[in-house]
C-alpha positions in Angstrom: 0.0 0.0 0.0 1.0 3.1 -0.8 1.8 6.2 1.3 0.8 9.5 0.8 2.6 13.0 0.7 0.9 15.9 3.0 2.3 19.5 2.4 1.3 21.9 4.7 1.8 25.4 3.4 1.3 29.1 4.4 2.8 32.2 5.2 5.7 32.6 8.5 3.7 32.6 11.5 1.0 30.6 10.2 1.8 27.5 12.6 3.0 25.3 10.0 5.9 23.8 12.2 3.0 23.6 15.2 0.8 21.2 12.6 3.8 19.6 11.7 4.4 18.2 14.9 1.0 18.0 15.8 0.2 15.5 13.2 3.5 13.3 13.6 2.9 13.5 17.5 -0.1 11.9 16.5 1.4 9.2 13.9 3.9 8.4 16.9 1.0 7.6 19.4 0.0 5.2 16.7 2.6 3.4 17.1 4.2 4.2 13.5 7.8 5.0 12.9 8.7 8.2 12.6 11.6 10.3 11.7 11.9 14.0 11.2 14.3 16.0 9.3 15.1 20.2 9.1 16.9 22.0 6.7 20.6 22.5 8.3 20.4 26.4 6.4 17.4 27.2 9.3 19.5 28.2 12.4 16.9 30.1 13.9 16.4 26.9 16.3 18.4 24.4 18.6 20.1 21.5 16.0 17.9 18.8 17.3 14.4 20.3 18.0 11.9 21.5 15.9 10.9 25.3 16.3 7.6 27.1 16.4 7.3 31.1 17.0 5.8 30.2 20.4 8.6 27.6 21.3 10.0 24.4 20.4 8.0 21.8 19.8 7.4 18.4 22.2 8.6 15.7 20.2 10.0 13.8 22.9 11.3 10.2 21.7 11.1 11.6 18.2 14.0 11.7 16.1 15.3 14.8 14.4 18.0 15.1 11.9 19.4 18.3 11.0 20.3 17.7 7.0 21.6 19.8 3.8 20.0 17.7 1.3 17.8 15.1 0.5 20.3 12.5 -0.3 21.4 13.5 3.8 17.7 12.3 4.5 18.0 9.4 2.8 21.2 8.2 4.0 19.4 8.6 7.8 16.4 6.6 7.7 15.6 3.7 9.0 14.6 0.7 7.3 11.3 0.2 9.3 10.4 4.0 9.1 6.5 4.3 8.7 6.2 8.3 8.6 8.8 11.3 7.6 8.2 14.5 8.3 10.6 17.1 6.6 10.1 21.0 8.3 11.0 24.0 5.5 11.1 21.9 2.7 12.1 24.9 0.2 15.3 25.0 1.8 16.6 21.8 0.8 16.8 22.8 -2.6 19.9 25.7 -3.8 17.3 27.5 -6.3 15.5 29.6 -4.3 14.1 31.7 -8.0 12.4 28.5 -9.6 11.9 24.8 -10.1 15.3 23.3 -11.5 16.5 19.6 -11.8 17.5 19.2 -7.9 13.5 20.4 -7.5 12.5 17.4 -9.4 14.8 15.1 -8.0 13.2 16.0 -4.3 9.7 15.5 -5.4 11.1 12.1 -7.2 12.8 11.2 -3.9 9.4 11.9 -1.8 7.0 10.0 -4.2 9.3 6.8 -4.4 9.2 6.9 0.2 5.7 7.0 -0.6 5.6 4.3 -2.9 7.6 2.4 -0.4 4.5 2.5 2.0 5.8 5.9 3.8 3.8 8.6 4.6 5.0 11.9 4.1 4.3 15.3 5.9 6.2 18.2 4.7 5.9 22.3 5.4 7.1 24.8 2.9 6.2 28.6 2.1 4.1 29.2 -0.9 5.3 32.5 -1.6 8.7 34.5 -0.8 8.8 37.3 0.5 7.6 39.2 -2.9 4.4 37.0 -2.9 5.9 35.1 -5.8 6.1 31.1 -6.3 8.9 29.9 -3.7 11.4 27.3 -4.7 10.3 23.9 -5.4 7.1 24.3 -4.0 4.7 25.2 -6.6 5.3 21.5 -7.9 5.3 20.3 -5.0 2.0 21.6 -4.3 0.2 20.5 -7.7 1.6 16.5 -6.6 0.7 16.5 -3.5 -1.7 14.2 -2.3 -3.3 16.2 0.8 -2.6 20.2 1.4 -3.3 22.0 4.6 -3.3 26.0 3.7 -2.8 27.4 6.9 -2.8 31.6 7.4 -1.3 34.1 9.7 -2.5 37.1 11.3 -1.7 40.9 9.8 0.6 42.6 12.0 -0.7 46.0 10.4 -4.7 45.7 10.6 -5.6 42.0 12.1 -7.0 40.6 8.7 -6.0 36.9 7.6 -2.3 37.2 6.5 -1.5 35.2 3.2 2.1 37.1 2.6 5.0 37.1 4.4 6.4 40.8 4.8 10.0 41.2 5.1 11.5 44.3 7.1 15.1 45.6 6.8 16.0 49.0 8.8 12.6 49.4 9.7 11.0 49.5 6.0 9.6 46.7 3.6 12.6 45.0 1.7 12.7 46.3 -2.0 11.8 43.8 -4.7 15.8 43.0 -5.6 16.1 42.0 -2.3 17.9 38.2 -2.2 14.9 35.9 -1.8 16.8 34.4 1.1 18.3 36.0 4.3 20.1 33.4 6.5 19.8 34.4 10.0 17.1 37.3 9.1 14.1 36.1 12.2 11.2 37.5 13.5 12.7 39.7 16.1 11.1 42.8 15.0 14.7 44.4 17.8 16.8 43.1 14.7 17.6 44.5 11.6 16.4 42.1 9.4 13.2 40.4 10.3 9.7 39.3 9.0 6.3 40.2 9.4 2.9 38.4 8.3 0.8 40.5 6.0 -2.8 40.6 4.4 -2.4 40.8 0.9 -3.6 44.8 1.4 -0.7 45.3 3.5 1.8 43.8 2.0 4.6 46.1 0.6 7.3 45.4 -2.1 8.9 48.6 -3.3 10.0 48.6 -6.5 7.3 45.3 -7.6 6.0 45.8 -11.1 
């Protein structure tokens, strides 16, 4: 029997780390296998637990593997593994502008665990921070087999948030911006940091 791949998508501060483990908690009570794996690039949380904006997560007993690529996650499972879950998926892949063969290769890789019997749960923004397609994960989306579309809260007028806003100096980050800050977080006391927006409130200088 087949497994099936669950993406759970969304804006930052949408909870998609908080479903994450919610749902493997619950595959663990079960009495499945599970393993978990983060993008090494994310540094914004302790090696060997998986953050939410309100706190790690309690995956006690749970395995979690820090990795750089998806050949590193398959050179760590298990051979009775049941359930992966895989936080951040964009960042596994280099090509942060688009869909290129290493994109392929990491939807390839997740629907042959699935045809092994292994259920997959990933998390993955939508959009950067230009409301654009992110990464890998406009395939991703269209093969996925189950998709959770979670939202956020506007920090500017309390509508449901959809976009993530980035900040740098105190202003919305213009549209040449890199599409990935490592280290930039959600400290709104640092320079760099991110915001959730309604699509209203969402500013990119210099978008066309």
């Amino acid at each position: 029997m087949s497994g099936i791949i669950t993406v759970i998508t969304g804006p930052m501060f949408s909870g998609k780390s908080k479903e994450l483990a919610r749902l493997l908690r619950r595959q663990a009570i079960a009495k499945r296998k599970v393993q978990i794996f983060k993008p090494a690039i994310d540094t914004r949380w302790d090696q060997d637990s998986l953050g939410t904006h309100d706190g790690s997560a309690n995956l006690e007993g749970i395995p979690i593997f820090s990795v750089f690529s998806f050949r590193d996650i398959l050179s760590c499972l298990v051979g009775d593994v049941n359930v992966v879950g895989i936080d951040e998926v964009q960042f596994l892949s280099d090509n942060f502008k688009g869909f290129d063969k290493e994109g392929v290769d990491i939807i390839q890789g997740l629907r042959d665990l699935a045809q092994r019997g292994i259920n997959i749960f990933v998390t993955g923004l939508n959009q950067d921070f230009r409301g654009e397609p992110f990464s890998l994960m406009p395939r991703l989306l269209a093969e996925a087999d189950e998709i959770i579309k979670l939202t956020a809260i506007c920090n500017i007028c309390g509508d449901e948030a959809h976009r993530t806003q980035r900040i740098i100096d105190g202003k919305p980050a213009g549209y040449n911006s890199p599409t990935v800050l490592v280290g930039a977080g959600f400290d709104s006391k640092k320079r760099e940091y991110y915001e959730a927006r309604c699509n209203k409130c969402h500013e990119v200088p210099g978008k066309k």
